[in-house]
PDB file of N, CA, C and O in Angstrom, chain B, residues numbered from 101:
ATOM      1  N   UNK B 101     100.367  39.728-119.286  1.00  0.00           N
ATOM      2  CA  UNK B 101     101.116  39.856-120.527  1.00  0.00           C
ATOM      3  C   UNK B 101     102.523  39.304-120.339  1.00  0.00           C
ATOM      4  O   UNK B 101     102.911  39.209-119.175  1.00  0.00           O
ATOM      5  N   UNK B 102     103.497  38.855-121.501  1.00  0.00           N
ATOM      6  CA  UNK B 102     104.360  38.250-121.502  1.00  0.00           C
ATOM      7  C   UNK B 102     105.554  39.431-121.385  1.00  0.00           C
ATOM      8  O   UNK B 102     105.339  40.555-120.931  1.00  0.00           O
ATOM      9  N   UNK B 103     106.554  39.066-121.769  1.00  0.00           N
ATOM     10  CA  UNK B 103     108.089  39.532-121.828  1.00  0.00           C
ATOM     11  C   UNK B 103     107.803  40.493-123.019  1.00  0.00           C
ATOM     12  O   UNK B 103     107.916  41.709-123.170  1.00  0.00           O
ATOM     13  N   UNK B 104     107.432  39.574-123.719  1.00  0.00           N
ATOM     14  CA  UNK B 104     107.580  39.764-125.421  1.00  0.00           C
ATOM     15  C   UNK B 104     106.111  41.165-125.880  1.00  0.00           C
ATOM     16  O   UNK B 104     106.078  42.025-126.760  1.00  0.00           O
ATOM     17  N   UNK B 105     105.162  40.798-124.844  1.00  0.00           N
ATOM     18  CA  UNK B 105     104.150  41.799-124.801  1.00  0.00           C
ATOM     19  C   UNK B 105     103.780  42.764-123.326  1.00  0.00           C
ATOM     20  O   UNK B 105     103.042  42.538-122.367  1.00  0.00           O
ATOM     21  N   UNK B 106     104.603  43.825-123.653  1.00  0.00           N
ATOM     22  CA  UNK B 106     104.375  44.276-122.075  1.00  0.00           C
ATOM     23  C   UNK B 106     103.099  45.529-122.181  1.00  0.00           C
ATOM     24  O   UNK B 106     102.778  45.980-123.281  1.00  0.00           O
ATOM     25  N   UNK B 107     102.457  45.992-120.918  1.00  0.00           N
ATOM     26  CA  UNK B 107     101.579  46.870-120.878  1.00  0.00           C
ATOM     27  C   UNK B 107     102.453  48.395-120.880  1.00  0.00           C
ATOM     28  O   UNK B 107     103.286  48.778-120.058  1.00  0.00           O
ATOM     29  N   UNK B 108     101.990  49.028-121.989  1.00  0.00           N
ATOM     30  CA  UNK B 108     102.352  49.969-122.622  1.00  0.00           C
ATOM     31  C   UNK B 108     101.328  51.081-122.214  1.00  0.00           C
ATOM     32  O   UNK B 108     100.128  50.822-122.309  1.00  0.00           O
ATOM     33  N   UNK B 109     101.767  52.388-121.735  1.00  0.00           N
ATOM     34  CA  UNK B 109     100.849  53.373-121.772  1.00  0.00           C
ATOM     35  C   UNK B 109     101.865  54.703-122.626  1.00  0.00           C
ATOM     36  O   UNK B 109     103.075  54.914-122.719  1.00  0.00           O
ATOM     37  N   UNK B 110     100.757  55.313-123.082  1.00  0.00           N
ATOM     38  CA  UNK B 110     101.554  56.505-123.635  1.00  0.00           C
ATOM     39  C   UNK B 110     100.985  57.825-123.901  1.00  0.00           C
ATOM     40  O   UNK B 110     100.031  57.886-124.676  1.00  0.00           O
ATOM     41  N   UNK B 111     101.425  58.853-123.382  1.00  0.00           N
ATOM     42  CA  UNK B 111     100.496  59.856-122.777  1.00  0.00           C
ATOM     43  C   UNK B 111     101.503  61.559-122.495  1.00  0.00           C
ATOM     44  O   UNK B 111     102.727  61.470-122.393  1.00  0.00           O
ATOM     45  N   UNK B 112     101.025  62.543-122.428  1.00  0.00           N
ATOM     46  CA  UNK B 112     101.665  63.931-122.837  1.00  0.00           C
ATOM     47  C   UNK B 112     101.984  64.601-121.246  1.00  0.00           C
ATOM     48  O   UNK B 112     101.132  64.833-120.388  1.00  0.00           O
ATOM     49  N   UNK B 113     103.334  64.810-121.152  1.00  0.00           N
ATOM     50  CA  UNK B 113     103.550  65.768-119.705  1.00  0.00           C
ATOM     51  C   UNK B 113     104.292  66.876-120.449  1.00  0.00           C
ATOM     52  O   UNK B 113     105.206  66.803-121.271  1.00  0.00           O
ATOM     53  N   UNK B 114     103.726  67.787-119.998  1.00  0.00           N
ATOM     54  CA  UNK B 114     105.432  68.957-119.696  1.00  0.00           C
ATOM     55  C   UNK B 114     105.664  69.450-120.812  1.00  0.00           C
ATOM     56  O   UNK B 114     106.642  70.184-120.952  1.00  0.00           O
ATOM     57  N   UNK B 115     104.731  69.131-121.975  1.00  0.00           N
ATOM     58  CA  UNK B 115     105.555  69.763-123.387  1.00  0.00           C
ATOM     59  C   UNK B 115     106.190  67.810-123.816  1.00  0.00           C
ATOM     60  O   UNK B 115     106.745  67.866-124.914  1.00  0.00           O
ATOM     61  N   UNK B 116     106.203  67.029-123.522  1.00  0.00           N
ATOM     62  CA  UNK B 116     107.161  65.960-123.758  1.00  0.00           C
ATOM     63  C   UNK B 116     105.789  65.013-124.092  1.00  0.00           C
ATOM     64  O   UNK B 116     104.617  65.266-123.813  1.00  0.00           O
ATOM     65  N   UNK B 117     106.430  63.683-124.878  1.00  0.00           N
ATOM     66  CA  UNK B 117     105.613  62.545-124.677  1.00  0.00           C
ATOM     67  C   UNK B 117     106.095  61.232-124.079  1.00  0.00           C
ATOM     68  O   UNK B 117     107.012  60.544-124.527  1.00  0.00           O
ATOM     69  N   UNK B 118     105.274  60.950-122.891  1.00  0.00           N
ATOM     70  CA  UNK B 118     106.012  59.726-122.347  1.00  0.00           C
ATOM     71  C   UNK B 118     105.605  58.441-122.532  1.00  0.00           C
ATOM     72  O   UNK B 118     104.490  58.377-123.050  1.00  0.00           O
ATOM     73  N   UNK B 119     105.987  57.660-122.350  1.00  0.00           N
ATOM     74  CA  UNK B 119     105.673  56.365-122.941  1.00  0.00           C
ATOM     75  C   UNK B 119     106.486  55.501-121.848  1.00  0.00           C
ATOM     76  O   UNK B 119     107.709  55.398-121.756  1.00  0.00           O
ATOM     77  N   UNK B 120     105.513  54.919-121.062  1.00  0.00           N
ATOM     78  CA  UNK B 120     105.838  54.060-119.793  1.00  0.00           C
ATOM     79  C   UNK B 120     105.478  52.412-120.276  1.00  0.00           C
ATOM     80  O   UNK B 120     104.491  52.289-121.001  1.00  0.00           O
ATOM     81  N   UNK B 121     106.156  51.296-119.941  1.00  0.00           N
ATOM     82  CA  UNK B 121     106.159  49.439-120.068  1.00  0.00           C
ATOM     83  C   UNK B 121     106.332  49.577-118.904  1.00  0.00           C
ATOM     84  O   UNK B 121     106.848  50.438-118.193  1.00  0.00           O
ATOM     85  N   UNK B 122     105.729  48.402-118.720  1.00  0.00           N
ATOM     86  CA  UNK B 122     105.675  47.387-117.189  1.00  0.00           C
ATOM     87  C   UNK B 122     106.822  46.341-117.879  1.00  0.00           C
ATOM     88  O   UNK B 122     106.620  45.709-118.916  1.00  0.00           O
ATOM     89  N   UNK B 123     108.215  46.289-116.984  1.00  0.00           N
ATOM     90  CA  UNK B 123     108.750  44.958-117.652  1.00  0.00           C
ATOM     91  C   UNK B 123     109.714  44.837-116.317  1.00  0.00           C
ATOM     92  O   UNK B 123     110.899  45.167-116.252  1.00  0.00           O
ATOM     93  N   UNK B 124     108.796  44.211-115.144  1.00  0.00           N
ATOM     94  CA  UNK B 124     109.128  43.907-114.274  1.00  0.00           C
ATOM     95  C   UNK B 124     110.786  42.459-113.760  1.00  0.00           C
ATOM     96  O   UNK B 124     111.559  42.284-112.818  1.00  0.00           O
ATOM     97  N   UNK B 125     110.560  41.971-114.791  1.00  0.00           N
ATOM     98  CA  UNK B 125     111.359  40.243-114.292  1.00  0.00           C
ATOM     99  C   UNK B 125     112.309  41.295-115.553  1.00  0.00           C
ATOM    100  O   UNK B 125     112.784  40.462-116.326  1.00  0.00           O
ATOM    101  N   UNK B 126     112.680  42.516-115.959  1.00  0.00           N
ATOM    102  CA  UNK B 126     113.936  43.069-116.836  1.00  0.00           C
ATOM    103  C   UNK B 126     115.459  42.825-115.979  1.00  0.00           C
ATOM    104  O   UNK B 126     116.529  42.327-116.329  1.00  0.00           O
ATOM    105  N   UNK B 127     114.994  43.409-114.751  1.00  0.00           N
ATOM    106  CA  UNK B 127     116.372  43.595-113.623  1.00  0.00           C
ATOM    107  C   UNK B 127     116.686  45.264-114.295  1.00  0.00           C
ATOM    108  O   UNK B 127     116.027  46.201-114.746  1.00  0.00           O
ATOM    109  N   UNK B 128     118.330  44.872-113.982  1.00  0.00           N
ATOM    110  CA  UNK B 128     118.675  46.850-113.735  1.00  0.00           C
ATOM    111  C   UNK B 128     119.260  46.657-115.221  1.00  0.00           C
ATOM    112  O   UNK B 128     119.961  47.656-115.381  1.00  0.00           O
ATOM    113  N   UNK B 129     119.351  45.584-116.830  1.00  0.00           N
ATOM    114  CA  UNK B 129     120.049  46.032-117.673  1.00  0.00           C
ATOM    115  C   UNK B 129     119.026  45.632-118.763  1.00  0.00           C
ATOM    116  O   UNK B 129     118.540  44.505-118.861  1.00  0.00           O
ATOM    117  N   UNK B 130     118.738  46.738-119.617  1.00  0.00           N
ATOM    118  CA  UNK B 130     118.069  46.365-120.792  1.00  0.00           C
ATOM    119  C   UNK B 130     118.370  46.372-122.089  1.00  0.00           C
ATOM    120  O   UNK B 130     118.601  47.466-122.603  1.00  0.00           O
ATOM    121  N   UNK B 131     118.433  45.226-122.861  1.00  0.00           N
ATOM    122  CA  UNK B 131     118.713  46.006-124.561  1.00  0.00           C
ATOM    123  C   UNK B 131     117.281  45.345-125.036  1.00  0.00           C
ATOM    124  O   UNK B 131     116.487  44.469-124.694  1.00  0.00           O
ATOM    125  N   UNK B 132     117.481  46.359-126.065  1.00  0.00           N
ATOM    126  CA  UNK B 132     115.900  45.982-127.353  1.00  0.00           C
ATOM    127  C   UNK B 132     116.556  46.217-128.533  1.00  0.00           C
ATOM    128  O   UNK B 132     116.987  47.294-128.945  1.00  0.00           O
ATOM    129  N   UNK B 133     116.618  44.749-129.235  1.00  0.00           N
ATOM    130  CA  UNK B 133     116.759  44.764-130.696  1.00  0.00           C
ATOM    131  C   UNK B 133     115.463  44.549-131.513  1.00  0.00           C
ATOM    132  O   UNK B 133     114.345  44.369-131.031  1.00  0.00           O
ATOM    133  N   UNK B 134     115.719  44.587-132.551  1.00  0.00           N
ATOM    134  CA  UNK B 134     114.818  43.741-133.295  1.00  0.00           C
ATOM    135  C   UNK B 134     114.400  45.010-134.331  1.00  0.00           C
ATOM    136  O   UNK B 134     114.614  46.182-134.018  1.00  0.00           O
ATOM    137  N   UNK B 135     113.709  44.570-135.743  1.00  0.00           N
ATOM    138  CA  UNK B 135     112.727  45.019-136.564  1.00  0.00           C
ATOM    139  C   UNK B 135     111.596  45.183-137.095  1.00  0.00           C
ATOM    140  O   UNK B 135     111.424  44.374-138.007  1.00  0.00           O
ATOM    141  N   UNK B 136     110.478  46.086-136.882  1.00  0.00           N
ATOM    142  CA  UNK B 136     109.282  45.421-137.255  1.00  0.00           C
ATOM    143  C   UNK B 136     108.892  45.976-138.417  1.00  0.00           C
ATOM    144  O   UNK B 136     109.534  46.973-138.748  1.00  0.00           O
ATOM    145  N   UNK B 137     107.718  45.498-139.391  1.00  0.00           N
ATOM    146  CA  UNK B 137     107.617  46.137-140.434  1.00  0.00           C
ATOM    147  C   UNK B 137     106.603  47.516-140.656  1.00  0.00           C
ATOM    148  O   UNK B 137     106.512  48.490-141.403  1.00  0.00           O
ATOM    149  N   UNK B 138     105.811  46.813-139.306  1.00  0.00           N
ATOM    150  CA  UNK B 138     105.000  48.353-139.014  1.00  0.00           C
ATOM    151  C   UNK B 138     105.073  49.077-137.588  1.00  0.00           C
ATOM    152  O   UNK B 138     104.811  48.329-136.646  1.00  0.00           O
ATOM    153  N   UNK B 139     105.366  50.336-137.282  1.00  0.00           N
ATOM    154  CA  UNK B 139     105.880  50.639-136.104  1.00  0.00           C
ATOM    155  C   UNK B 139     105.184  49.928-134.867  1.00  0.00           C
ATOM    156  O   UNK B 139     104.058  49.505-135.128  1.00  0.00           O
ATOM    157  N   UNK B 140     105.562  49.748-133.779  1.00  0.00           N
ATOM    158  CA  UNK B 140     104.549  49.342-132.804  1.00  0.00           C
ATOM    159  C   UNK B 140     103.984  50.117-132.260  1.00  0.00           C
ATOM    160  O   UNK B 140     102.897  49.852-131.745  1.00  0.00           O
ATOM    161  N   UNK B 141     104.702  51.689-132.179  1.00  0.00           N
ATOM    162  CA  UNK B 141     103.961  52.334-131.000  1.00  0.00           C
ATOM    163  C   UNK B 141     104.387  53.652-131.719  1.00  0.00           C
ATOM    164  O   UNK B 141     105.431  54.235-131.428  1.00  0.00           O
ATOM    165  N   UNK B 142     103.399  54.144-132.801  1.00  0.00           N
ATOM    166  CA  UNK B 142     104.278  55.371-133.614  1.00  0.00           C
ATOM    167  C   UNK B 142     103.878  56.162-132.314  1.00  0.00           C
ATOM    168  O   UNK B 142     103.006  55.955-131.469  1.00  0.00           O
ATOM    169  N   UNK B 143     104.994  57.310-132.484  1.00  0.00           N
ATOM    170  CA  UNK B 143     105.286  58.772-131.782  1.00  0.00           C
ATOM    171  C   UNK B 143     104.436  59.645-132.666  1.00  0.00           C
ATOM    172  O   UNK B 143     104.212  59.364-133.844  1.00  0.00           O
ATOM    173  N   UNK B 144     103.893  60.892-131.956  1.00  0.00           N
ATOM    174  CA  UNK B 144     103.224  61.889-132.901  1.00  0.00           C
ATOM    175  C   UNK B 144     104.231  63.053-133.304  1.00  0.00           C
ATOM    176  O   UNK B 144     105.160  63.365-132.559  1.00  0.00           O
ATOM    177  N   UNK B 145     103.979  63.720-134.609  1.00  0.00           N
ATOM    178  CA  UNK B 145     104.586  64.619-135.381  1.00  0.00           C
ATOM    179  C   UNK B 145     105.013  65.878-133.990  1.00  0.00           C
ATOM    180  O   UNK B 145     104.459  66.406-133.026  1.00  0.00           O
ATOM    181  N   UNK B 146     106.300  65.875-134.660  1.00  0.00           N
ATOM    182  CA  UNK B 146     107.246  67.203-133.700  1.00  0.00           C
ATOM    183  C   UNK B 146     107.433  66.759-132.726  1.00  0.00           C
ATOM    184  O   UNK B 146     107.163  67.518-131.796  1.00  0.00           O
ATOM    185  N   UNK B 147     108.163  64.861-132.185  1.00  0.00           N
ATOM    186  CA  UNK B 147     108.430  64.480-130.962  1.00  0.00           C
ATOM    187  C   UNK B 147     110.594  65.401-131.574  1.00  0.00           C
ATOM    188  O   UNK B 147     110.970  66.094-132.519  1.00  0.00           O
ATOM    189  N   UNK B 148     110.901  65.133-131.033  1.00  0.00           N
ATOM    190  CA  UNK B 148     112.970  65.648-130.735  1.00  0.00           C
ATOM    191  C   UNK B 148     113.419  64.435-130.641  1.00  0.00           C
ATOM    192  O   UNK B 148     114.027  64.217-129.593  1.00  0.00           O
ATOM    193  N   UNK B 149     113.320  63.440-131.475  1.00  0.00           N
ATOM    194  CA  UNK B 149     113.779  62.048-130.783  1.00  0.00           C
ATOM    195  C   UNK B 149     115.099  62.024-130.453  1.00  0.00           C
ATOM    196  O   UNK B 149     115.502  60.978-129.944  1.00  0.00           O
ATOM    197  N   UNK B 150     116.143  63.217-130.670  1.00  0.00           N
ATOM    198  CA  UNK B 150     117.639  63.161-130.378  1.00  0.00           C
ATOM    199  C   UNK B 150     117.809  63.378-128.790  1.00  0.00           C
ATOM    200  O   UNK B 150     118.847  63.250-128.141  1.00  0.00           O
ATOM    201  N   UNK B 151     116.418  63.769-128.289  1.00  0.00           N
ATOM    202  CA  UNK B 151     116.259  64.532-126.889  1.00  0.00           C
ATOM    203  C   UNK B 151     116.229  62.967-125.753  1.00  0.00           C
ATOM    204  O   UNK B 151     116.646  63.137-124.608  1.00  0.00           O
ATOM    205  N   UNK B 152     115.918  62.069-126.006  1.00  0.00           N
ATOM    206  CA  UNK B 152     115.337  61.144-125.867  1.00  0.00           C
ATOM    207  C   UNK B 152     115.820  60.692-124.324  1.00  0.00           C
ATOM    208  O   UNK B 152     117.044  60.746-124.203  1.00  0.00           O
ATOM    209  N   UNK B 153     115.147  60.286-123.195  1.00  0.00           N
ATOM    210  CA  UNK B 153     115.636  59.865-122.447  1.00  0.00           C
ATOM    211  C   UNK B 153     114.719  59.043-121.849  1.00  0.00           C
ATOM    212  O   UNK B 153     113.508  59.250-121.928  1.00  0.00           O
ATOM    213  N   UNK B 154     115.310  57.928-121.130  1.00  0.00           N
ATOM    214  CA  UNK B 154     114.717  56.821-120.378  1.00  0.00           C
ATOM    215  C   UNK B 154     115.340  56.653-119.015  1.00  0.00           C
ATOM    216  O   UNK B 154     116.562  56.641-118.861  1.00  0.00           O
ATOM    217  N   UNK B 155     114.510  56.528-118.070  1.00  0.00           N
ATOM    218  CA  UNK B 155     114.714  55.527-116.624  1.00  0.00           C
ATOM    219  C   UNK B 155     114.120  54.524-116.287  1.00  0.00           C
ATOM    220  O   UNK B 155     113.025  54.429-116.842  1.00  0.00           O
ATOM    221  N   UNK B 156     114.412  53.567-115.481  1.00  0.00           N
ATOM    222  CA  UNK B 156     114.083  52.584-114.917  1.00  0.00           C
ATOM    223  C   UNK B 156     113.999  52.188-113.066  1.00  0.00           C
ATOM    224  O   UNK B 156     114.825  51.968-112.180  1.00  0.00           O
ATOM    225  N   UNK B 157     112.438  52.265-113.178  1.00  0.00           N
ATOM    226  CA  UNK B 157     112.105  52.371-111.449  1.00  0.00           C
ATOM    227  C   UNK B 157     111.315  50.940-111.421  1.00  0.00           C
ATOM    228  O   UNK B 157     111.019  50.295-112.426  1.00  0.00           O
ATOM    229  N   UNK B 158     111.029  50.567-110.047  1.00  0.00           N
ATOM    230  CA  UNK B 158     110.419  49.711-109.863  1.00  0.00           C
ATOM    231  C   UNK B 158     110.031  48.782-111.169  1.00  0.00           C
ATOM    232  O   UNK B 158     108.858  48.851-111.538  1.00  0.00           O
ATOM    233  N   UNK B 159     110.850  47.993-111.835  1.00  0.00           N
ATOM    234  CA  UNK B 159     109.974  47.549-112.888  1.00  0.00           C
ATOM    235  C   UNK B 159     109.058  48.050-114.309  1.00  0.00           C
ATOM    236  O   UNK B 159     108.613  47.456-115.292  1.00  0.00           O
ATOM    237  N   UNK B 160     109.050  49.376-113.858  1.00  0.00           N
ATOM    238  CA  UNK B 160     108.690  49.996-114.809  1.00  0.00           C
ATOM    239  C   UNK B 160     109.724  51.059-115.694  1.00  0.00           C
ATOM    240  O   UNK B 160     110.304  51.953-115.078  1.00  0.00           O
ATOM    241  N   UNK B 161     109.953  50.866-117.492  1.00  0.00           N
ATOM    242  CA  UNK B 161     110.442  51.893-117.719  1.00  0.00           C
ATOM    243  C   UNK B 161     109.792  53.105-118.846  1.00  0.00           C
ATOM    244  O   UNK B 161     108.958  53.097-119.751  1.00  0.00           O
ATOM    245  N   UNK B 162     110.583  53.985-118.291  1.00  0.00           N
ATOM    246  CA  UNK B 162     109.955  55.725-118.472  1.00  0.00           C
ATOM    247  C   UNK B 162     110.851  55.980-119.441  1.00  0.00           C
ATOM    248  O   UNK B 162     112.076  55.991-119.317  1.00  0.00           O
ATOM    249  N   UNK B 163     110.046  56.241-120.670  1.00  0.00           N
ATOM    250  CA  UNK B 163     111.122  56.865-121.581  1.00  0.00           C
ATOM    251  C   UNK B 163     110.087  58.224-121.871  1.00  0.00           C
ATOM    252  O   UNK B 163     108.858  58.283-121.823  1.00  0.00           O
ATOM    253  N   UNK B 164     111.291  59.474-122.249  1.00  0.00           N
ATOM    254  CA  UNK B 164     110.370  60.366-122.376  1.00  0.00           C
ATOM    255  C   UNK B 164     111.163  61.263-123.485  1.00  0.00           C
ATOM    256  O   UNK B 164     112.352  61.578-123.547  1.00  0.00           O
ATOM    257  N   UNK B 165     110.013  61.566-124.372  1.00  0.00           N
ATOM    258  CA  UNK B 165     110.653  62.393-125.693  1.00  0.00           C
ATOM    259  C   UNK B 165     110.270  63.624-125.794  1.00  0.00           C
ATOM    260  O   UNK B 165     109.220  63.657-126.435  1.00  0.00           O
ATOM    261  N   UNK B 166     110.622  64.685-125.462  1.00  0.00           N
ATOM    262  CA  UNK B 166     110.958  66.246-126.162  1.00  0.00           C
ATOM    263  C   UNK B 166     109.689  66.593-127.162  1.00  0.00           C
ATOM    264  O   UNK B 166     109.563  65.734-128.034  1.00  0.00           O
ATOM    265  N   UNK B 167     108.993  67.362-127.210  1.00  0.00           N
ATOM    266  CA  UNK B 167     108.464  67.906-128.474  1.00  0.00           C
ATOM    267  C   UNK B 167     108.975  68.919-129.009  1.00  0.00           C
ATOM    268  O   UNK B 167     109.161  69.886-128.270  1.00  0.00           O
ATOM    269  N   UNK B 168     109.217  68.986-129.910  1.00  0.00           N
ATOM    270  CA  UNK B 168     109.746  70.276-130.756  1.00  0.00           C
ATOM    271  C   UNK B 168     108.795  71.943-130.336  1.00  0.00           C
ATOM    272  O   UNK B 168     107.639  72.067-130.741  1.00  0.00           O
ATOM    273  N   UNK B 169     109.408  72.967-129.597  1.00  0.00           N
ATOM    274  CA  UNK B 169     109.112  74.220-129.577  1.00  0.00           C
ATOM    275  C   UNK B 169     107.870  74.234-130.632  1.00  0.00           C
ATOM    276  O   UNK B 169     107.098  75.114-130.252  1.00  0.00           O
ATOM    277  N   UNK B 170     107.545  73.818-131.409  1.00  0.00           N
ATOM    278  CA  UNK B 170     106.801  74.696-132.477  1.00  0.00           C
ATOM    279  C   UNK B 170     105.403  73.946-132.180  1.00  0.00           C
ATOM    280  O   UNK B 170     104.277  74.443-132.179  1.00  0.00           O
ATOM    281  N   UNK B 171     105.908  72.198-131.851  1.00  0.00           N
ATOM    282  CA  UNK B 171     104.580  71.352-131.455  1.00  0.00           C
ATOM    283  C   UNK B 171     103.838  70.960-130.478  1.00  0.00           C
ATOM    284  O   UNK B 171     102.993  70.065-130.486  1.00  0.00           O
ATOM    285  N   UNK B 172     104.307  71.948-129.243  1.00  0.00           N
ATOM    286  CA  UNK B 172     104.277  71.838-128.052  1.00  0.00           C
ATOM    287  C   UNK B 172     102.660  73.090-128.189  1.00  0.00           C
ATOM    288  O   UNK B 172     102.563  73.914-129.098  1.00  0.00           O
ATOM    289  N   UNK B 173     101.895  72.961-127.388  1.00  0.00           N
ATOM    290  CA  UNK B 173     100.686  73.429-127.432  1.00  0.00           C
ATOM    291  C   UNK B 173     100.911  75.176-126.569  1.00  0.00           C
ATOM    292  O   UNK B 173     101.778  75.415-125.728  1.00  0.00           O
ATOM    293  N   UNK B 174     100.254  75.804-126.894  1.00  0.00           N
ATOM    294  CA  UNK B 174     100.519  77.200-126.503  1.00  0.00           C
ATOM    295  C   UNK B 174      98.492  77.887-126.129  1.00  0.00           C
ATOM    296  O   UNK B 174      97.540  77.923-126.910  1.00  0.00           O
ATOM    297  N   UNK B 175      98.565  78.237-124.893  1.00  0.00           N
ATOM    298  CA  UNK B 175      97.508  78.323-124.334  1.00  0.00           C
ATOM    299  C   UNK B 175      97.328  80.440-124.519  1.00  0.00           C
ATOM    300  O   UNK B 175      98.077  81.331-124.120  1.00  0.00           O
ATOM    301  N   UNK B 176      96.226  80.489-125.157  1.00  0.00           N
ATOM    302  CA  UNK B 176      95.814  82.052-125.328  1.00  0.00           C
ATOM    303  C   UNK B 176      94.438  82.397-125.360  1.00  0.00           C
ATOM    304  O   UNK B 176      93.510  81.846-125.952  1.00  0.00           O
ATOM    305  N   UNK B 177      94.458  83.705-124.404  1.00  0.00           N
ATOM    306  CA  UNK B 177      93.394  84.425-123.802  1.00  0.00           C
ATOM    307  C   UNK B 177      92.476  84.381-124.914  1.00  0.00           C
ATOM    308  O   UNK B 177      92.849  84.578-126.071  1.00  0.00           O
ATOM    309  N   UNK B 178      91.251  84.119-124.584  1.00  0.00           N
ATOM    310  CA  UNK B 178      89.893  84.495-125.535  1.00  0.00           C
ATOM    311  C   UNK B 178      88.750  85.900-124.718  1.00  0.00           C
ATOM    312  O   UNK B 178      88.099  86.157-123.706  1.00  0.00           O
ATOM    313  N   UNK B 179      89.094  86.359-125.852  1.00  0.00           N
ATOM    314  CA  UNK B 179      88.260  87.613-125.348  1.00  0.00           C
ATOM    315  C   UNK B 179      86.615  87.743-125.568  1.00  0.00           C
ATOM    316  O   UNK B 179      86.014  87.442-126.599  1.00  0.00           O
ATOM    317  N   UNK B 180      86.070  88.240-124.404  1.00  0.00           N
ATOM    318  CA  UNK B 180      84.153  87.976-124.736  1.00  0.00           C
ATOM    319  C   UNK B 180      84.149  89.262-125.697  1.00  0.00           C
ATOM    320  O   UNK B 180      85.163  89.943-125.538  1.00  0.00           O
ATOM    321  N   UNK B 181      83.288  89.739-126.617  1.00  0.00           N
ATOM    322  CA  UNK B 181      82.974  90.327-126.953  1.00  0.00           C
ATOM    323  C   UNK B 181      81.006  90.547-126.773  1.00  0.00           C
ATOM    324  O   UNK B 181      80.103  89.715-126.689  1.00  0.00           O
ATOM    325  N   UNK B 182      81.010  91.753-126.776  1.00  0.00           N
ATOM    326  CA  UNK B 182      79.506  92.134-126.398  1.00  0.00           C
ATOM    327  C   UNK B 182      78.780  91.402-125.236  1.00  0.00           C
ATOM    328  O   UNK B 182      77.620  91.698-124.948  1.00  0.00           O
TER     329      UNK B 182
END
């Protein structure tokens, strides 16, 4: 894939959603402009996008967004009955 099309994965840790590019030949400074008319990579309902944070390792960067307390998944006991 090119500059212009990088390999995109995007996937749930921690309560958060992360969303990792391969954009190896970037170096250590990145900007992204631009507009599109349909999102490229919508986020799902109750991401915190004010939470928002990104790093950059090996070529690859990690941005990772917050879910909102309410959309974050909550795990509860099921009881057997009879």
């Amino acid at each position: 894939m090119g500059a212009a099309d990088p390999a995109i994965d995007m996937f749930e840790r921690d309560g958060s959603v992360v969303v990792k590019a391969e954009l190896p030949a970037i170096g250590r400074t990145l900007s992204a402009l631009g507009t599109r008319l349909r999102p490229y990579l919508p986020l799902p309902e109750g991401c915190d996008t004010d939470l928002v944070s990104a790093t950059m390792r090996h070529g690859v960067l990690e941005i990772v967004v917050p879910k909102t307390r309410q959309a974050v998944a909550k795990k509860i006991a099921v009881k057997s009955v009879g």
